[in-house]
DRENROVO-727626 format. One record per residue (C-alpha): x, z, y negated. Coordinates in steps of 0.05 Angstrom, whole numbers, padded with zeros to 5 digits, always signed. Example, Ala and Ser with C-alpha at 12.3 -4.5 7.8 and 13.67 -1.06 7.14 Angstrom:
<recs>
+00246+00156+00090+00273+00143+00021
</recs>
This chain:
<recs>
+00809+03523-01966+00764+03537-02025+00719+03465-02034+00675+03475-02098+00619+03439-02098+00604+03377-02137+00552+03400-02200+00577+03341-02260+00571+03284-02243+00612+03250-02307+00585+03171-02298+00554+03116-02333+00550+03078-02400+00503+03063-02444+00507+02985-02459+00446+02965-02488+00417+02957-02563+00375+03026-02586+00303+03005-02594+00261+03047-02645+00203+03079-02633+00151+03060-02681+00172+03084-02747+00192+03144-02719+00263+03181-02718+00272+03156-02647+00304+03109-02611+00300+03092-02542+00360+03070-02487+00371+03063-02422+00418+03099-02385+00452+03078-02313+00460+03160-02286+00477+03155-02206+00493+03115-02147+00477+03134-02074+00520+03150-02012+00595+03173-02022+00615+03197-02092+00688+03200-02124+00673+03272-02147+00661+03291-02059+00593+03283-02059+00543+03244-02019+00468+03235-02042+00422+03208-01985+00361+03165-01995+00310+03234-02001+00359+03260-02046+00366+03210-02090+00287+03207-02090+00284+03287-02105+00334+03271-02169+00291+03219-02190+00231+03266-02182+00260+03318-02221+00289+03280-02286+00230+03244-02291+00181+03302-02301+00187+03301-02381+00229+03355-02387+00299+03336-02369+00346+03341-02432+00397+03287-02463+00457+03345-02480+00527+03346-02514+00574+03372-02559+00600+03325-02616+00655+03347-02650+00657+03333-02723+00730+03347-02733+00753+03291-02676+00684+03250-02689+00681+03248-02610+00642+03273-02556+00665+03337-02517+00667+03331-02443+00617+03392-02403+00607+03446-02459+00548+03492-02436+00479+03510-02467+00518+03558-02516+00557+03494-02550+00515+03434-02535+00449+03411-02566+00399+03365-02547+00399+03301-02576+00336+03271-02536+00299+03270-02470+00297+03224-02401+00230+03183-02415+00221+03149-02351+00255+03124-02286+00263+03049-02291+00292+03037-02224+00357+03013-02188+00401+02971-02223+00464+02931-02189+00525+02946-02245+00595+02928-02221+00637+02997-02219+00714+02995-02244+00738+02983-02173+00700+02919-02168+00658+02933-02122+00581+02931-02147+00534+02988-02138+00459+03002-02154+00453+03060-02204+00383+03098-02219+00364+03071-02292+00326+03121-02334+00295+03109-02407+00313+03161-02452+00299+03179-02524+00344+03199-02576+00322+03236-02633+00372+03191-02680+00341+03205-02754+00352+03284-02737+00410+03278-02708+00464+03228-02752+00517+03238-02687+00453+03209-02634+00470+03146-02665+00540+03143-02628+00511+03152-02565+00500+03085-02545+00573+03060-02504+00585+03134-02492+00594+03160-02418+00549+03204-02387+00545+03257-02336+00488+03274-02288+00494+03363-02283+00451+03392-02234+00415+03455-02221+00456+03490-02185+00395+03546-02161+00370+03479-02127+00430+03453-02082+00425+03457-02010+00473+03423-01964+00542+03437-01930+00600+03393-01921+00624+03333-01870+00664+03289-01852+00640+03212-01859+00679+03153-01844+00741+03200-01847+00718+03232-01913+00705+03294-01943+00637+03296-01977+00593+03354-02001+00525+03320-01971+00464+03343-02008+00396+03358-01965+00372+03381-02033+00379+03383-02105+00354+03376-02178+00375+03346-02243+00381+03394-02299+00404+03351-02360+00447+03283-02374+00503+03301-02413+00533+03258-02467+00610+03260-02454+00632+03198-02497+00702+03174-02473+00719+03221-02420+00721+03195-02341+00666+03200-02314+00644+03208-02228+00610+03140-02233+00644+03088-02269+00587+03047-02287+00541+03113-02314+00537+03106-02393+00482+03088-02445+00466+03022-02454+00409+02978-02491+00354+02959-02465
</recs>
């Protein structure tokens, strides 16, 4: 049985009020981006793991990516560097947050600041209520796959973040992972 393993993580929404910069063409939001343990999408971040993703959004250099299409004025689900263009950076780590997820039960997701280049970009302004998606490196994963509590899960021993990607109303992995104010 071919299992592919899990590399979007389509989650989150941003729910809070954009804050500008200065008098800048920035804003700033927060975004709510993953959840440990057992995943919809098969996967299963431990504790370490969820401290290496951490690690490596919050180095500066971890890009806020999508496609908006003008002719549907929407958000395009995973495009790829050839379609998709960066409409900010991850700031900062903030910390865990306790959101309730769409089957009630609640969950604490890993908060990030991030920073929207809105004057550039007209479409940055709709990304606030938009889901998001967590997309990993995929030269970083390590792991192999088990069985817990009767479960499938691909179980990370290692991996990176390579961008958060702006997927607007499409489902994503985490039901809670969006933009939101601050």
């Amino acid at each position: 049985m071919k299992r592919d393993i899990p590399i979007y993580f389509d989650n989150a929404v941003i729910m809070s009020s954009p804050e500008r910069i200065g008098s800048s063409n920035m804003n700033r939001l927060d975004v709510g981006v993953f959840t440990k343990y057992g995943n919809r999408n098969g996967s299963y971040i431990k504790d370490d793991v969820a401290d290496m993703l951490i690690t490596s959004a919050s180095m500066g250099d971890t890009p806020v990516v999508g496609f908006f299409d003008p002719e549907s004025q929407g958000w395009a689900s995973h495009t790829g560097p050839k379609l998709a263009s960066a409409y900010g950076y991850v700031e900062s780590f903030k910390g865990w947050q306790p959101f309730i997820d769409k089957d009630g039960v609640t969950r604490d997701y890993a908060v990030f600041s991030v920073v929207l280049f809105n004057k550039y970009f007209d479409e940055a302004n709709y990304i606030k209520g938009s889901n998001q998606s967590m997309e990993l490196d995929i030269n970083s994963i390590e792991g192999d796959w088990a069985d817990i509590d009767g479960q499938e899960y691909f179980v990370y021993t290692k991996a990176e973040i390579m961008g958060l990607c702006i997927i607007g109303a499409h489902e994503p992995c985490f039901s809670v992972s969006s933009f939101f104010a601050k």
